[in-house]
GUMAR-568376 format. One record per residue: z, y, x of N, C-alpha, C in turn. Coordinates in steps of 0.05 Angstrom, whole numbers, plus 5000, padded with zeros to 4 digits. Example, Ala and Ser with C-alpha at 12.3 -4.5 7.8 and 13.67 -1.06 7.14 Angstrom:
515648865264515649105246515649345264;514249555257514349795273515750015258;
END
This chain:
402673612128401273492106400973192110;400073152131399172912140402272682130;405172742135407572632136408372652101;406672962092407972902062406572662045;402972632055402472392049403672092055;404472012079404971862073407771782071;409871922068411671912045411471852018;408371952006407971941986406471591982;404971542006403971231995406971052004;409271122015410970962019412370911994;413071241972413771201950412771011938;409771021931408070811915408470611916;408970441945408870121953411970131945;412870221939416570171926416370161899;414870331883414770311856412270041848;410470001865409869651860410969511864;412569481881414569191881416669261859;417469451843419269461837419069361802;416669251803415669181768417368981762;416868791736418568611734415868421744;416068151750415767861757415267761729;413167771719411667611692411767311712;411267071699410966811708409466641688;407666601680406266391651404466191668;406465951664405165661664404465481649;402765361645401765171626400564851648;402564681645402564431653400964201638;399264011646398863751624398063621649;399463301639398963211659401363021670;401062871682404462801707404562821729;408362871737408262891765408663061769;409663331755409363651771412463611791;411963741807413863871817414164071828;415564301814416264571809418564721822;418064881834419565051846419865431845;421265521828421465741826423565881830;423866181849425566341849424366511838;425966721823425666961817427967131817;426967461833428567551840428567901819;430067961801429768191798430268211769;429368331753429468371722427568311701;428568321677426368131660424568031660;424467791673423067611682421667421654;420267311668418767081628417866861644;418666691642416666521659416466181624;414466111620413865951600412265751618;413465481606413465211618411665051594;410464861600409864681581408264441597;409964201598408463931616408963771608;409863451625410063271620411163101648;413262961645413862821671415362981696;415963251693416463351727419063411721;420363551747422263591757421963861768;423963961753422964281746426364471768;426064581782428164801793427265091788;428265181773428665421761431065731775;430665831790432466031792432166311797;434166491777434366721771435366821779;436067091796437567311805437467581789;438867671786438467881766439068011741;438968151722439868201700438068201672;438168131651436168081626433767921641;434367721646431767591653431967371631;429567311634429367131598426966881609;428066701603426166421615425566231591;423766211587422365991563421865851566;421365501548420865361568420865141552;417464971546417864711528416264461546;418664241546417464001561416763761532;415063911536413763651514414763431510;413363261545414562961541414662941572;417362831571418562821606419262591615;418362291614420562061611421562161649;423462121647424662201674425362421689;424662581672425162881684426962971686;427063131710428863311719428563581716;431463731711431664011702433764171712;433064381732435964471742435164731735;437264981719436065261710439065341724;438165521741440665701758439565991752;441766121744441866411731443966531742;443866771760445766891770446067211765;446767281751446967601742448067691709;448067831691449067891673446467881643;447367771622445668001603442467761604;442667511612440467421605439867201587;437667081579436366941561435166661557;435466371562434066231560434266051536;431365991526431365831510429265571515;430665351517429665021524428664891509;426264671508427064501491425364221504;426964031508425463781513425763691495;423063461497421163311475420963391457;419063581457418463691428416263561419;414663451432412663241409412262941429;413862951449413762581467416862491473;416862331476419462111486420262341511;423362341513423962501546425962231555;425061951551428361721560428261811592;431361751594432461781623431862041639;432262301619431862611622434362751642;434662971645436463031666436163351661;438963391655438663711646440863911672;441164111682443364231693442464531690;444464681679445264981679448364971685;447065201709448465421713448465731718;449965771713451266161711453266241712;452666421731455366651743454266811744;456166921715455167311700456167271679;455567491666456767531636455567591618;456467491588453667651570451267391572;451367191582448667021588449566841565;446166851554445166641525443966421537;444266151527442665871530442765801505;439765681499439365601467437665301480;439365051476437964801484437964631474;435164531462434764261439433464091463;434563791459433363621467432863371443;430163211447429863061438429263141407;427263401398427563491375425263371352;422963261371420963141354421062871368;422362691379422762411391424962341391;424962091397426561881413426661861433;429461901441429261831478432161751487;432461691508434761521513435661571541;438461571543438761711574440061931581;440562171563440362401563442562511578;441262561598444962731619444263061615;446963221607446763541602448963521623;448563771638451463881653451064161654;453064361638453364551644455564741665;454764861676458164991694456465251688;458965371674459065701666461665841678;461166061684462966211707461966451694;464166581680463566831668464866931639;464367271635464867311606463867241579;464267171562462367221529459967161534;459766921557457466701557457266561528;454966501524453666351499451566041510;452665851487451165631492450065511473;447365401460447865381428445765091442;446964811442445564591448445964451426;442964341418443064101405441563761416;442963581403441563321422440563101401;438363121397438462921382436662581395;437562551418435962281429439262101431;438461861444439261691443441261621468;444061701459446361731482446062001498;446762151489447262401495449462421514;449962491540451962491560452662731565;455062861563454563191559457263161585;456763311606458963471621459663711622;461363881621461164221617463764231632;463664461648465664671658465864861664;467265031645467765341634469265461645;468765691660470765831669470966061663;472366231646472566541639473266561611;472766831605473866881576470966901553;472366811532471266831504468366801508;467766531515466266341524465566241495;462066181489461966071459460365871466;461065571451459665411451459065211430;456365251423456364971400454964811400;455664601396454064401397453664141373;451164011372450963831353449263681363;450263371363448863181374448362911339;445962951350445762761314443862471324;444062271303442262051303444561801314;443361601311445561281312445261281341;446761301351446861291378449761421390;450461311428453261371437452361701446;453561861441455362071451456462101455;456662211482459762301507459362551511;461462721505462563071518464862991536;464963121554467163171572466863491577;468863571576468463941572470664031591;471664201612474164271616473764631616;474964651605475864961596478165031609;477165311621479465571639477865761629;481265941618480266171615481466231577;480666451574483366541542480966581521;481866501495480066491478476366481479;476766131490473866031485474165941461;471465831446471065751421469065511434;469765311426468165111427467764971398;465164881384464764731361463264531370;464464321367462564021374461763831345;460163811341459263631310457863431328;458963151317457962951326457062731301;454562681298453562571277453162281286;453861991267452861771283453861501258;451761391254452261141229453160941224;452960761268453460591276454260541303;454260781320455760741348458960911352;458560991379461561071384460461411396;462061521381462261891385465361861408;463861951429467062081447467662391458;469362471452468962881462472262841476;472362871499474262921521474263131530;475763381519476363561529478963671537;480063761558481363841572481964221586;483564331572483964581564486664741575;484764941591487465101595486665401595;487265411566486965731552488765891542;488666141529490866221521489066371485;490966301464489066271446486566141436;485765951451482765881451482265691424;479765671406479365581387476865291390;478665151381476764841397476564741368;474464651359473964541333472164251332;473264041338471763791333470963701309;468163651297468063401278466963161285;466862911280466362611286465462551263;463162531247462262401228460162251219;459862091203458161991197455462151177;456162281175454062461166456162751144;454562961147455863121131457463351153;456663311173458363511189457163861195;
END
């Protein structure tokens, strides 16, 4: 008896660790600096500050990360996602300036969504994105609307989706390199009075790459 019990409280302490990892933060203030792993499945973790430098990382499958930086002038952002089937949606400056911001995602898995606005209720200036995706029927849906948008990306795998739209008078730079057979990339670049540049470099088989450069209307 005594052995079937505690088999039985060993079961138990396995089925508590085995929950998912909830995470809810609420930041105000400057200066954070943030450090998170998480290890396991559907994870949530919700952000909202000002000023910090945020490391973010995921192990696991359907894990879903939220996440609004108000106002960041200088912030840093690294979101590392490693597993299949997960979720994040971003957005800096949503009601303050983010100038001289700093974005990085990455993922290796398949099936993984990123939905990232920067600069959606401000002005800001500075803006470095770098994505490296390693995987299947990955999804990216970024928009930029601050001031010089610097975009790096490198794609590796199949039927890879990415779109993007960078708007407002200001320089925009993409540099993109694509591996791998039917990616779709859409880049809309909006601008009234500077210079729009998208450098991409491609080695697919089928793959569907669609640039526009306009002054408005794209």
């Amino acid at each position: 008896m005594k052995k079937i019990i505690g088999l039985f409280a060993i079961c138990l302490s396995f089925t508590a660790f085995a929950g998912n990892n909830d995470l809810y933060i609420t930041q105000t203030g400057t200066g954070l600096t943030l450090t998170i792993d998480q290890i396991g499945a559907t994870n949530t973790a919700t952000l909202s500050g000002t000023s910090m430098t945020v490391d973010i990382d995921q192990i696991g499958d359907t894990n879903t990360f939220l996440a609004s930086l108000l106002q960041g002038n200088s912030s840093s952002w690294t979101y590392s996602v490693t597993g299949d089937s997960n979720t994040a949606t971003l957005a800096g400056g949503a009601t303050g300036d983010i100038a001289n911001s700093d974005f990085d995602y990455i993922t290796i898995g398949d099936s993984n969504t990123l939905t990232w606005t920067q600069g959606a209720a401000a002005t800001a200036t500075g803006a470095n994105t770098d994505f490296t995706i390693t995987g299947t029927s990955n999804a990216v849906t970024s928009t930029c609307e601050v001031v010089g948008c610097i975009n790096a990306w490198t794609i590796s795998g199949n039927s890879n989706t990415i779109t993007t739209l960078q708007t407002g008078s200001a320089d925009h730079e993409i540099t993109a390199t694509l591996t791998g057979s039917s990616n779709t990339v859409t880049i809309d670049q909006t601008d009234t009075a500077s210079t729009n540049v998208a450098n991409i470099v491609s080695t697919t088989s089928n793959g569907t790459i669609n640039v526009d450069q306009c002054a408005s209307g794209c």
